[in-house]
Residue, then its C-alpha position, 0 to 999 in steps of 0.5 A: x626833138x622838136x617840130x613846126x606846127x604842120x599849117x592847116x587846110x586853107x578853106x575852100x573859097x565858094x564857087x565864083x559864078x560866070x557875070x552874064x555879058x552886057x550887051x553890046x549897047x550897054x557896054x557902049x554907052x558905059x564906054x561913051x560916060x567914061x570917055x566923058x571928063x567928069x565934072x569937077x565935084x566928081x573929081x574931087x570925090x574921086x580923089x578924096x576915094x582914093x586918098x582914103x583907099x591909100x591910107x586904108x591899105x597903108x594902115x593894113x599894112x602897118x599893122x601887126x599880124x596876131x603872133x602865132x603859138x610858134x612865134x610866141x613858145x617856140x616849135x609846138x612840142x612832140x610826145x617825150x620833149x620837154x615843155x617850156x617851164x610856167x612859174x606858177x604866180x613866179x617862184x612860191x617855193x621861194x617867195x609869196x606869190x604874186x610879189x616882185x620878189x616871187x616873180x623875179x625870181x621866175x623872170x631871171x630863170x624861166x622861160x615864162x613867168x605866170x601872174x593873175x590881175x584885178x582891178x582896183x576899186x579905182x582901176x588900177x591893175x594890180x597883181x593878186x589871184x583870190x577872191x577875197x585878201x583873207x589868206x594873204x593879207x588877213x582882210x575880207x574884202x576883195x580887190x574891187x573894194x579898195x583903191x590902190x592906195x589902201x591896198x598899198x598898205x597891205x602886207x602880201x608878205x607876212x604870212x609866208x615868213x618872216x623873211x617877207x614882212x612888209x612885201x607890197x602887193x605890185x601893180x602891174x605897171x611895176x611888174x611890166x617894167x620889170x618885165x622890159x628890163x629882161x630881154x627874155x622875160x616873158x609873161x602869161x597874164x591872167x585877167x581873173x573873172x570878166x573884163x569890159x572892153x574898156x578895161x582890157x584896153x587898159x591893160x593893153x596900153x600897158x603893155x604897149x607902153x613898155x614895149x612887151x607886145x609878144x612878149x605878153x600874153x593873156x589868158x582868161x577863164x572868161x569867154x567874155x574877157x576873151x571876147x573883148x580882148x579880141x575885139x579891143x587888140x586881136x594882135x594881142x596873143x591869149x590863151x583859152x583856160x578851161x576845165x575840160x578839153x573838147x574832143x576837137x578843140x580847133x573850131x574853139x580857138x579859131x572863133x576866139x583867135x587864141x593861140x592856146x588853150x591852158x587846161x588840165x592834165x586830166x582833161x589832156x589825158x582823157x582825150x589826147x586827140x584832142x592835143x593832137x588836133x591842136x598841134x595839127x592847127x598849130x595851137x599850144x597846149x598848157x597844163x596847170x598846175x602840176x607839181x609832181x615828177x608823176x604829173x611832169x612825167x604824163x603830161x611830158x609823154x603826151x607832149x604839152x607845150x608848157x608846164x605851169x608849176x609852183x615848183x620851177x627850180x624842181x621841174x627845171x632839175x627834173x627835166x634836166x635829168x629826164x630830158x637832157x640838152x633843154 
């Protein structure tokens, strides 16, 4: 059983005071000017005022709406049904994270796939999570030391197995066209530490340029990288990820516009209202990330959204047994 988020209150707009009447001269002589044919530079601004005030309301209209939490996960989920299933960095019980063959395996099967992205030295998205390459790639310097072309020469792969030596670490560029090729495929993309705007714009046009807006959605640990993905895309769905959920977490989306809040099971489980506020504005709530039948389970009876899981295919199972018919 699932539901629609119930809309919230619209404020209350203030009180419009009473505009005391002119008096009866003033009216006339307002009157008198008017009836006057303006003087040809006056008509030339005129127009050139409502030229403006044309293109300015056809240019509201064109534009996009922010696509809400129901537009982007479906109906927001009640306590017992099932959460839609995250691959945690794709499928890493069955390929190196953050690769293309760890995210497209999540792609072809689940309803969203999660990945991280850094900059480059050279500015160039790529898809990595760590701080440093040390685990992955046996290197101590970070992302932002190398251009893309060193990183390139990486092996991401090696240290998972043999079966993935020689796995190169994807662009994001590469991971959103193999994003667009897949109907249903969609994405939570985190931008890891804090962006500027101009950087944020990079990532954007991204995914304009291949066509994935709603399909994509961002999501930050940063209240700055939030800040400016507001103020370069407000159409462009996010998500809040954070620590501890507050009490009432409304007021906190509604100043970032996000359309979620990706947090932890323990912060779900210490203050449910919390989850229950948000559904009542119709924001979703994530859980990462779990990867236990007795995490599934708690989070699932309070009634998360999603699920971030590095075990997809073993949820997936999970849930069919648990929650049949999803």
């Amino acid at each position: 059983m699932t539901r629609t988020p119930r809309a919230t209150d619209p404020t209350l707009a203030p009180p419009v005071r009473p505009v005391p009447r002119r008096a009866t001269t003033a009216a006339g002589e307002l009157l008198d000017r008017l009836s006057v044919p303006p003087r040809r530079a006056v008509r030339i601004a005129c127009a050139l005022v409502g030229t403006v005030t044309t293109a300015v309301v056809l240019f509201v209209a064109a534009t996009p709406t922010t696509a809400s939490a129901v537009d982007v996960f479906g109906a927001l989920r009640l306590p017992g049904d099932a959460a839609f299933i995250v691959g945690h960095r794709g499928d890493r019980a069955e390929a190196p994270e953050n690769t293309m063959a760890s995210l497209e395996l999540a792609m072809d099967d689940l309803a969203f796939v999660e990945t991280d992205v850094q900059l480059s030295r050279d500015g160039v998205p790529v898809l990595f999570h760590d701080t440093t390459l040390e685990r992955v790639a046996g290197d101590p310097r970070t992302i932002a030391d190398l251009d893309l072309a060193d990183l390139r020469r990486l092996d991401v792969g090696a240290w998972y197995g043999r079966d993935h030596v020689g796995a190169r670490m994807p662009t994001l560029d590469e991971f959103l066209r193999a994003l667009a090729a897949r109907e249903t495929a969609r994405a939570l993309v985190e931008l890891k530490a804090d962006w500027r705007p101009d950087e944020v714009r990079t990532v954007v046009d991204l995914i304009e340029r291949h066509g994935l807006r709603g399909r994509v959605v961002l999501q930050s640990f940063s209240l700055e990288t939030l800040f400016a993905v507001q103020r370069v895309s407000p159409t462009t769905p996010r998500i809040m990820l954070i620590r501890e959920l507050p009490a009432d977490p409304v007021p906190l989306a509604e100043r970032l516009g996000v359309i979620g809040f990706g947090t932890t099971a323990a912060s779900v489980t210490a203050v449910p209202g919390a989850l229950e506020a948000a559904h009542e504005a119709g924001v979703a709530v994530l859980c990462y990330t779990l990867n236990s039948h007795e995490g599934w389970q708690e989070v699932s009876e309070l009634g998360v959204d999603g699920i971030i899981t590095d075990q997809p295919s073993e949820l997936d199972e999970w849930l069919a047994v648990t929650a049949p018919g999803t």
